[in-house]
N, C-alpha and C positions, 0 to 999 in steps of 0.2 A: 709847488711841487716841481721836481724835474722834469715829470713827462706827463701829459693831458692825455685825460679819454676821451677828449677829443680828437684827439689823434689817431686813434682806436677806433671811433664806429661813425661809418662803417667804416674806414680807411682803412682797417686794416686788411681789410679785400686785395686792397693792391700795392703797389711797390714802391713809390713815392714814400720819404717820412719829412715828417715836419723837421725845422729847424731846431734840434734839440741839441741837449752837452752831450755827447755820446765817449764812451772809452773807446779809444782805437783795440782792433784784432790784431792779437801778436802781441803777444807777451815778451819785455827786456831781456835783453840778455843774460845769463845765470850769473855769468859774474859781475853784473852790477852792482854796486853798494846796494845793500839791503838796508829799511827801516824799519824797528822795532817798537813793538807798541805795547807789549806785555799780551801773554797769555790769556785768551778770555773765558768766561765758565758757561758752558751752552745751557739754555730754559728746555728740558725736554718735558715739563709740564703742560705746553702748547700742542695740539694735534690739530690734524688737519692741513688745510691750506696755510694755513698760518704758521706752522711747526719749523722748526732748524730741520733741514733735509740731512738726515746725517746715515751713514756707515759707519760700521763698528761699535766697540764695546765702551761704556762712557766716562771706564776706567780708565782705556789706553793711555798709554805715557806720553802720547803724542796726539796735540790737535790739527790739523790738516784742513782750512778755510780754501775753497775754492772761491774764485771771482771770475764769472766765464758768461757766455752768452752764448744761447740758442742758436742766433746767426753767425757766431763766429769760426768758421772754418779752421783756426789754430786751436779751438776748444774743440770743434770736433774730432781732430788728431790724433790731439790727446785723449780723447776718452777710447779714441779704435787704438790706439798705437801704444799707450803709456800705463792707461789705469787699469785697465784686466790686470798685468804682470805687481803694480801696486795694491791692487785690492787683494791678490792668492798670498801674495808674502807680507804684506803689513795690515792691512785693513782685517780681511778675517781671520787672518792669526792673532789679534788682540792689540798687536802693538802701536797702531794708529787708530785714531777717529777720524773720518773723514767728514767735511762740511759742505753742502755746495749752496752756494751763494745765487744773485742773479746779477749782473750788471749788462746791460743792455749795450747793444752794439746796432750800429747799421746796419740793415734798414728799419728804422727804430719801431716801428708799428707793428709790424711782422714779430720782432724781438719781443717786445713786451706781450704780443699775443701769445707768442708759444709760450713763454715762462707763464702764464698767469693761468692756461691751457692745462701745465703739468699740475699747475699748484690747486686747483679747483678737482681734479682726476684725487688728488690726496683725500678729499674730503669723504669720498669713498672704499677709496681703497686704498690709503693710506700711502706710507715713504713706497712701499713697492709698486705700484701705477706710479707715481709721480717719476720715480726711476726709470718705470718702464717707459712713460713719453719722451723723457728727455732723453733716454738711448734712441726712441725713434727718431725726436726731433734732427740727433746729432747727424743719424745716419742717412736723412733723408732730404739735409739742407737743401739739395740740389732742386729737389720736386718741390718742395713747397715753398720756398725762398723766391725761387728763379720761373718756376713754371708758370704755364699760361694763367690756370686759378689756384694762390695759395689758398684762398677761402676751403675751396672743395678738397685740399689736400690736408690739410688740418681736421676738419670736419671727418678722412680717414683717419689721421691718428687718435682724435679723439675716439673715435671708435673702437681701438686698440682697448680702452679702462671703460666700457660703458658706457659713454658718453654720447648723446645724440648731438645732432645737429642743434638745436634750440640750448640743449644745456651749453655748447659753445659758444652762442651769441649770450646768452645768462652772464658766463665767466667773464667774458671781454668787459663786459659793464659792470663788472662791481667795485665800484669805486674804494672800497677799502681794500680791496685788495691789490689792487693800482698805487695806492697810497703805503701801504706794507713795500713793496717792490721799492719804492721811491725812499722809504728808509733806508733801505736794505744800501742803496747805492750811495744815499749820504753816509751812511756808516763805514761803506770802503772806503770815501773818497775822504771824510775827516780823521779818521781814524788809524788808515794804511796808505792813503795817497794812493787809494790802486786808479792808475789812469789808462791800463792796460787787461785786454784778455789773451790769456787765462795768466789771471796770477794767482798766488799762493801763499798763504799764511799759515807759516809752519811756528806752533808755541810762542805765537807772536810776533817771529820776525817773517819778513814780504822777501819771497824770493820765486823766480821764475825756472823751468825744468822744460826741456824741450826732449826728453828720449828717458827710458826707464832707467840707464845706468847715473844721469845724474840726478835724477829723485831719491832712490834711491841711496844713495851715498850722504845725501842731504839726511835724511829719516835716519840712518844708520848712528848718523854723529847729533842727532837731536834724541835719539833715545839714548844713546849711551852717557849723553850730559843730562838727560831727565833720571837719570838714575846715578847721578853722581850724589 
């Protein structure tokens, strides 16, 4: 596996992570050569913790894969700075689907806790708590990342879906679901090469967007060729 739950308990109390392969934060630059890998067909027969985290209609002409991380500060940017204005004009007007991914960043303990955090809140309350944590997780990196106890900060957002304090020590250990995670990251890294957060897999090909006008213009010349 990529990353041990051992690493996890209790580590992930504190700030320290083990030696692990982690994606750097900060996603390439938009005009980089992009690599494509063909368009993939998302399982929405999955639910739960285990489900593709998606937005949007399963129609849309456009799939939209995130690869971002809880701890990553250029993911968090993006979802305050970028993705409101792409989710009002593509996401829920039909014409995108959006995907989000997990790939783990520094500090890796912390990282894999809150993603495993959101994905366990799904089991109850479905893509909308798991949304809901990772909007708090994004917006609150500072407090639970940096502060004196992430343990006791977590354990509030957890609270945000229901969730006690025990059901988060529950989450942190379930090894299949550590295990899931750790596909997830081999599947970017064999598949998109994503060795960065936030990247994006747009119908296939991996390209990075730093502000809403060049996402959007991205999405604009990917629907009007999905409709060629």
């Amino acid at each position: 596996m990529l990353f041990s739950a051992l690493a996890l308990r209790p580590a992930y109390i504190a700030i320290g992570a083990a030696a692990l392969a982690l994606a750097a934060c900060g996603g390439a630059s938009s005009d980089e050569a992009a690599n494509s890998a063909g368009a993939e067909t998302i399982n929405d027969s999955v639910t739960g913790a285990f489900a593709e985290m998606t937005r949007g209609t399963a129609d849309a002409a456009v799939l939209v894969i995130e690869y971002a991380s809880v701890t990553c500060p250029h993911c968090a940017t993006f979802h305050e700075q970028v993705y409101p204005a792409i989710k009002e004009n593509y996401i829920d007007t039909g014409k995108v689907r959006f995907v989000f991914r997990e790939f783990p960043t520094a500090p890796a303990n912390l990282s894999i806790a809150g993603s495993m955090l959101a994905r366990c809140a799904a089991d109850e309350g479905g893509m909308d708590a798991y949304f809901l944590l990772l909007d708090s997780l994004f917006k609150t990196q500072k407090t639970w990342i940096y502060g004196e106890n992430p343990r006791t900060e977590l354990i509030k957002i957890a609270a945000q879906a229901g969730m006690s304090e025990d059901d988060l020590d529950t989450c942190i250990n379930r090894e299949e679901l550590l295990d899931f995670l750790n596909e997830n990251v081999k599947v970017g890294r064999d598949k998109y090469d994503i060795r960065s957060t936030p990247s994006f897999v747009v119908n296939g090909t991996v390209r990075h967007f730093s502000s809403v006008e060049e996402m959007s213009a991205a999405l604009d010349e990917a629907i009007e060729k999905a409709g060629e």
